[in-house]
C-alpha positions as CSV (number, residue, x, y, z in Angstrom):
1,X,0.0,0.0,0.0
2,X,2.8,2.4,1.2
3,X,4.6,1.7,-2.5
4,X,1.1,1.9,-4.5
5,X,1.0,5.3,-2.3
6,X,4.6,6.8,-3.7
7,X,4.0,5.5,-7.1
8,X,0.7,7.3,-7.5
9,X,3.0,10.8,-6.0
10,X,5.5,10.2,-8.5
11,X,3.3,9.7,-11.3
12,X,0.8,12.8,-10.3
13,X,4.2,14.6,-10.0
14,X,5.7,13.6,-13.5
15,X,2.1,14.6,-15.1
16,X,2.2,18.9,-14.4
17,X,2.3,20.4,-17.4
18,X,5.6,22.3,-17.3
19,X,4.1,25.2,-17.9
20,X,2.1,25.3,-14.9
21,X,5.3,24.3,-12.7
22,X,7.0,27.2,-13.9
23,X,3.7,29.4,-12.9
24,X,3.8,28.2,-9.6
25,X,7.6,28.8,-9.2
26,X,6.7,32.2,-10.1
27,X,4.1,33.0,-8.2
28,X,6.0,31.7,-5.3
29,X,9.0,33.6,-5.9
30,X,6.8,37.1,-6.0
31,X,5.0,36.2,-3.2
32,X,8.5,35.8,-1.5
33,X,10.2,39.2,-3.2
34,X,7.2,41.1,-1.5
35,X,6.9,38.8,1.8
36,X,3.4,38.3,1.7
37,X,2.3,34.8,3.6
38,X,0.3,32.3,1.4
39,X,-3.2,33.5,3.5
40,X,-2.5,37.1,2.9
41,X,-2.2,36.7,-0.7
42,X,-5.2,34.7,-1.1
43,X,-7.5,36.9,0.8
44,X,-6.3,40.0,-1.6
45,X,-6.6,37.8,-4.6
46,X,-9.9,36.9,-3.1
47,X,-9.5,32.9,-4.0
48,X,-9.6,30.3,-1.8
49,X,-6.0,29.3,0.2
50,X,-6.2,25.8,-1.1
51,X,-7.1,27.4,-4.9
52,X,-3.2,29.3,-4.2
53,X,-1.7,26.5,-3.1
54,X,-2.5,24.5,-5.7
55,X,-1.7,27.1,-8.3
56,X,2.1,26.9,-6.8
57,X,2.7,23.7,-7.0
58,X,1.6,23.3,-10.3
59,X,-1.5,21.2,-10.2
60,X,-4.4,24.3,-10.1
61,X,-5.2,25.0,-13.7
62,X,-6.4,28.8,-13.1
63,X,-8.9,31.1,-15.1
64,X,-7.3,34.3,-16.4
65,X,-9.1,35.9,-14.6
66,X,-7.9,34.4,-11.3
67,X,-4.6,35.4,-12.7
68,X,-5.3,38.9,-13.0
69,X,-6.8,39.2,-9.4
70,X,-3.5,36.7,-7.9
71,X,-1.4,39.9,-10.1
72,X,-2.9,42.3,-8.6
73,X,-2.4,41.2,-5.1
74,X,1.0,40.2,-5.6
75,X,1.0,43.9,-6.7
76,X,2.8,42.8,-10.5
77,X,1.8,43.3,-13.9
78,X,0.0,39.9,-15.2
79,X,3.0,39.5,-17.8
80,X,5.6,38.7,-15.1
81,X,3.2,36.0,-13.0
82,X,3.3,34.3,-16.9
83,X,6.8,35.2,-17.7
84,X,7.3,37.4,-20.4
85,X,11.0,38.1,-21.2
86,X,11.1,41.5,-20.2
87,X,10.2,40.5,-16.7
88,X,12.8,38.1,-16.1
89,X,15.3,40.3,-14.4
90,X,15.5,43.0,-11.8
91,X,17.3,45.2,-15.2
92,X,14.7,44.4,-17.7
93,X,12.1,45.2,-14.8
94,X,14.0,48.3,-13.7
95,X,14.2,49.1,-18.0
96,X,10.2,48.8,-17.7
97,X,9.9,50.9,-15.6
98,X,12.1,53.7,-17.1
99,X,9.6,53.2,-20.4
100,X,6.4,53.0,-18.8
101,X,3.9,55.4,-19.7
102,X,6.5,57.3,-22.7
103,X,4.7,58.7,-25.7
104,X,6.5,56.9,-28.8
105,X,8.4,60.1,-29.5
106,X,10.1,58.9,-26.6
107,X,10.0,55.8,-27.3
108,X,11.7,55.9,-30.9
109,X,14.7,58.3,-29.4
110,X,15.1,55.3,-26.5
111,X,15.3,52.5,-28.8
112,X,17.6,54.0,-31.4
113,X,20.1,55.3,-28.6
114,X,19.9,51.2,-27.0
115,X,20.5,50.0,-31.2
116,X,24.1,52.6,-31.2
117,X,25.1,51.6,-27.9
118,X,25.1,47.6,-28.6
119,X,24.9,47.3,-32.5
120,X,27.2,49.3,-35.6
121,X,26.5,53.0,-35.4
122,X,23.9,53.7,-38.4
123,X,25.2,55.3,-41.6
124,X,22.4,57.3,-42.8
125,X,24.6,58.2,-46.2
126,X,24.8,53.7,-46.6
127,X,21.2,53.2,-45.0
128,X,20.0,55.5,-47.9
129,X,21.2,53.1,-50.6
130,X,18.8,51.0,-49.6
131,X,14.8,51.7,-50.2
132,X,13.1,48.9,-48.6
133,X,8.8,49.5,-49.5
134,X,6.4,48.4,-46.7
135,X,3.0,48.1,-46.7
136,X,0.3,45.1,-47.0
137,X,-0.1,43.3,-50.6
138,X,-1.9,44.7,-52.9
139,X,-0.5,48.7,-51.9
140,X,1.6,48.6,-55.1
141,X,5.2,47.6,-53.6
142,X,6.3,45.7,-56.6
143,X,4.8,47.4,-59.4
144,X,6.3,51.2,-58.1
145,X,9.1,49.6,-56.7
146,X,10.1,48.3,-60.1
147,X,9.6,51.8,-61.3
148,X,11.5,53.2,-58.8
149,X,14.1,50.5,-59.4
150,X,14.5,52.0,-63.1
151,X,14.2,54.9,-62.5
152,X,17.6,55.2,-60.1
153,X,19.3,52.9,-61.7
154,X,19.1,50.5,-59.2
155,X,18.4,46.5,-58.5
156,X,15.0,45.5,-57.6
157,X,14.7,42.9,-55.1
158,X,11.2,41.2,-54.3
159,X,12.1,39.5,-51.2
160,X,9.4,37.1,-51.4
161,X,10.9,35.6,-54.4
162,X,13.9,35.0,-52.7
163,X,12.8,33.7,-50.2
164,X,11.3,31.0,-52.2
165,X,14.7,31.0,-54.1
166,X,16.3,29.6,-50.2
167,X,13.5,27.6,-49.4
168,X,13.2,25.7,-52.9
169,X,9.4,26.1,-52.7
170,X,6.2,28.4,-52.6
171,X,5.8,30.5,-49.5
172,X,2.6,28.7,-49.1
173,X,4.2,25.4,-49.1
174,X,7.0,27.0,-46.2
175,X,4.3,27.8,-44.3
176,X,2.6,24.3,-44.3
177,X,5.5,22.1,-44.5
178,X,7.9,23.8,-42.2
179,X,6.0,26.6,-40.5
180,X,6.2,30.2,-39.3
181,X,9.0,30.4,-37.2
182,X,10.8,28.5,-40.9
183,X,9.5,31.5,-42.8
184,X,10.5,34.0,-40.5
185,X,14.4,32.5,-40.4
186,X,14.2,32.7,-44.4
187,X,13.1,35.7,-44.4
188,X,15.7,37.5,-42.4
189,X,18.2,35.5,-44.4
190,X,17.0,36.6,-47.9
191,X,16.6,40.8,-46.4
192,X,20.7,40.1,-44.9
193,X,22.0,38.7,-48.8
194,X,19.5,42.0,-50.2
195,X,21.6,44.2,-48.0
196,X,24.7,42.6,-48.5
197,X,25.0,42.0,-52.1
198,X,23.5,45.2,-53.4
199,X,24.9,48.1,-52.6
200,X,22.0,50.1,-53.9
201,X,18.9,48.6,-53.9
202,X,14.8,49.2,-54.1
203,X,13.7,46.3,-51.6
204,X,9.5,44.9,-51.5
205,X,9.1,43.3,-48.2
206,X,6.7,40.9,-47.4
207,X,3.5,42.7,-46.1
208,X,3.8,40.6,-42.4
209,X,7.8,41.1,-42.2
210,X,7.1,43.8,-39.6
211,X,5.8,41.2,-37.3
212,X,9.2,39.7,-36.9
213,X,10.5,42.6,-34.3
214,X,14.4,41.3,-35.1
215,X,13.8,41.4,-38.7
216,X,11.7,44.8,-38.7
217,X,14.9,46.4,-36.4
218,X,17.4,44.9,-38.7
219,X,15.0,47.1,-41.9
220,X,14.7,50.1,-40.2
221,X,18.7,50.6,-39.1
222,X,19.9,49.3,-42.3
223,X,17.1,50.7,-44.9
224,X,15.3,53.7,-45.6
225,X,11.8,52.6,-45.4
226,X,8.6,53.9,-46.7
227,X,4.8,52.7,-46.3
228,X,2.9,52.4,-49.6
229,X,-0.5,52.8,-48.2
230,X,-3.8,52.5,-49.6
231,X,-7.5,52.1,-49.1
232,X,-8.3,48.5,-48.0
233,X,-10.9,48.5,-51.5
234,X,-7.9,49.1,-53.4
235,X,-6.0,46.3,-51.7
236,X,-8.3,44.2,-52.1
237,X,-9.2,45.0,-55.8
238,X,-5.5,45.2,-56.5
239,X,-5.0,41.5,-55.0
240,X,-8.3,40.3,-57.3
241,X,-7.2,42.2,-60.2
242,X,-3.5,40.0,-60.1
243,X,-5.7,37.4,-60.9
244,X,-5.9,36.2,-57.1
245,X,-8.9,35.3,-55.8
246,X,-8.2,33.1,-52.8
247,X,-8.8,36.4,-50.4
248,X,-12.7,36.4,-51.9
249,X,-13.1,33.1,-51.5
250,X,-11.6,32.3,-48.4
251,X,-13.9,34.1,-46.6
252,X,-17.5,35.9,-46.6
253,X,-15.7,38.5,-44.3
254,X,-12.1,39.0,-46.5
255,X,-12.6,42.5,-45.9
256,X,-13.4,42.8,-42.8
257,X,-10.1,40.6,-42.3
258,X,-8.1,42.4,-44.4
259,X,-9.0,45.9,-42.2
260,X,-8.2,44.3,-38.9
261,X,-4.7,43.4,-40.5
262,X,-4.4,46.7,-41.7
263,X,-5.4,48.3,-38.1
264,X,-3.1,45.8,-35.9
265,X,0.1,46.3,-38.7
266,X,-0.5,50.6,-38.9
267,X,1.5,51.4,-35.9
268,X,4.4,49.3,-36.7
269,X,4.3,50.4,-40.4
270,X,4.3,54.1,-39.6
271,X,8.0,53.9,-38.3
272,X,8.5,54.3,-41.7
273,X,10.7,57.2,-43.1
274,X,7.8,58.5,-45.5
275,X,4.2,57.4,-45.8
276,X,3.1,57.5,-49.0
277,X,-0.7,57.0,-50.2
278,X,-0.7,55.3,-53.5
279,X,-4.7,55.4,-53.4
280,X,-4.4,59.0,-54.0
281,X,-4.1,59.0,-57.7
282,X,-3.3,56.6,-60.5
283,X,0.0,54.8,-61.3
284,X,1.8,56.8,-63.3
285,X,0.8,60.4,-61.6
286,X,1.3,57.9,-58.3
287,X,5.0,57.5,-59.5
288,X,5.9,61.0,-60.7
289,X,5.2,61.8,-56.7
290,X,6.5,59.2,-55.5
291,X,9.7,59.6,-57.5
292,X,10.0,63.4,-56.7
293,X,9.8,62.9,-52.9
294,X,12.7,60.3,-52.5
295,X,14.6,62.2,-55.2
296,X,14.0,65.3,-53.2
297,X,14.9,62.7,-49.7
298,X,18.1,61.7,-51.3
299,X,19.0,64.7,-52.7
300,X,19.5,63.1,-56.1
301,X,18.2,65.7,-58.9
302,X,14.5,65.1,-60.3
């Protein structure tokens, strides 16, 4: 009986999810840090002690919401009772802390002075050579960019096709065969060989590339960026119009999908250097402006 007892501990012990162990831990090790006892924490949390105790040894399997109100009497932002990165440390909490509440005025001046202090001082005369277009498919990235391309003189690089060039296949087929975090390592490679090779180039990006924060650093320090931006008709129309009509027929809502990409990517795509709206006009009265403001940026004659 005593044996069939300890086996049954050892098994219950070996079946916490991991995940839930290293809650626990956490939520053990605040509770510590702020020397609250076990009691005192559940009656701020307002859960039961038992419901606590089990969430620190790893067998409760909380709400979020329980989460929130066991954060809020531990006195910590959610994010560190689950672990983000930038809570792992008294430095990254004491670099939080710094940050919090900055407008992102402050924000940009903060994270270009952290990029000089660890990474190669930026060369705005080199990072000019470089025009990398931004902006969600469908805004006109490859057809200006080719135009753009010509009309300096320089390479065009569409880094979607070279990133099927690395991969040997379709971006679809990286996605399904190897997945995101595949993609996303393919992609940084192909925008490091753009950079490298060429010493001028006009660079489309992938519409999501800003969603990889390494990648979208590596673009802004080393390229100067702009965001084609259009109406989210005109992407759409632009898409169907390539003779694509997978977005239509995905979904009854495509649209609607394609505005809540455009909403959630906005902020990171206005880091750009200039914002340009290619629904404003046609192409070629489009291009003439487009043309005469990076001309005018570069200070190359129009």
């Amino acid at each position: 009986m005593k044996d069939e007892t300890a086996a049954l501990a050892v098994a219950a012990e070996e079946s916490k999810h991991p995940f839930l162990v290293a809650l626990g831990e956490r939520v053990r090790t605040l509770r510590a840090r702020r020397g609250m006892a076990r009691k005192a924490v559940a009656q701020a949390a307002d859960v039961s002690e038992r419901h606590l105790a089990n969430l620190e040894y790893g067998i409760g399997n909380p709400s979020i919401l329980v989460l929130q109100q066991v954060a809020g009497a531990l006195q910590c932002p959610l994010a560190e009772l689950l672990g983000d990165a930038t809570t792992a440390s008294p430095e990254w909490l004491l670099l939080r802390e710094l940050l919090a509440r900055r407008d992102e005025g402050d924000l940009r001046r903060a994270r270009l002075a952290i990029a000089e202090l660890f990474e190669a001082p930026i060369d705005n005369s080199r990072r000019s050579r470089h025009i990398a277009l931004i902006g969600l498919r469908g805004a006109g990235k490859s057809t200006l960019g080719h135009m753009l391309a010509d009309d300096l003189g320089w390479p065009f690089v569409e880094l979607s096709r070279e990133i099927e060039k690395f991969a040997g296949c379709s971006i679809r087929e990286i996605h399904d065969l190897y997945g995101t975090n595949a993609y996303r390592r393919y992609e940084r490679r192909a925008l490091e060989e753009a950079i490298g090779i060429h010493p001028e180039a006009v660079i489309a990006t992938p519409g999501g590339l800003v969603s990889d924060a390494a990648t979208f650093n590596l673009l802004l320090a080393r390229c100067w960026t702009i965001w084609l931006q259009a109406d989210p008709e005109d992407h759409m129309r632009r898409v169907v119009e390539q003779g694509d009509m997978r977005p239509m027929a995905a979904s009854p809502e495509a649209m609607e999908d394609l505005r809540r990409i455009l909403a959630g990517r906005a902020a990171f795509y206005s880091k750009a250097d200039l914002v340009f709206d290619t629904s404003a006009a046609g192409l070629e009265a489009s291009f003439r402006a487009l043309r005469a403001k990076v001309r005018g940026a570069l200070r190359v004659p129009v």
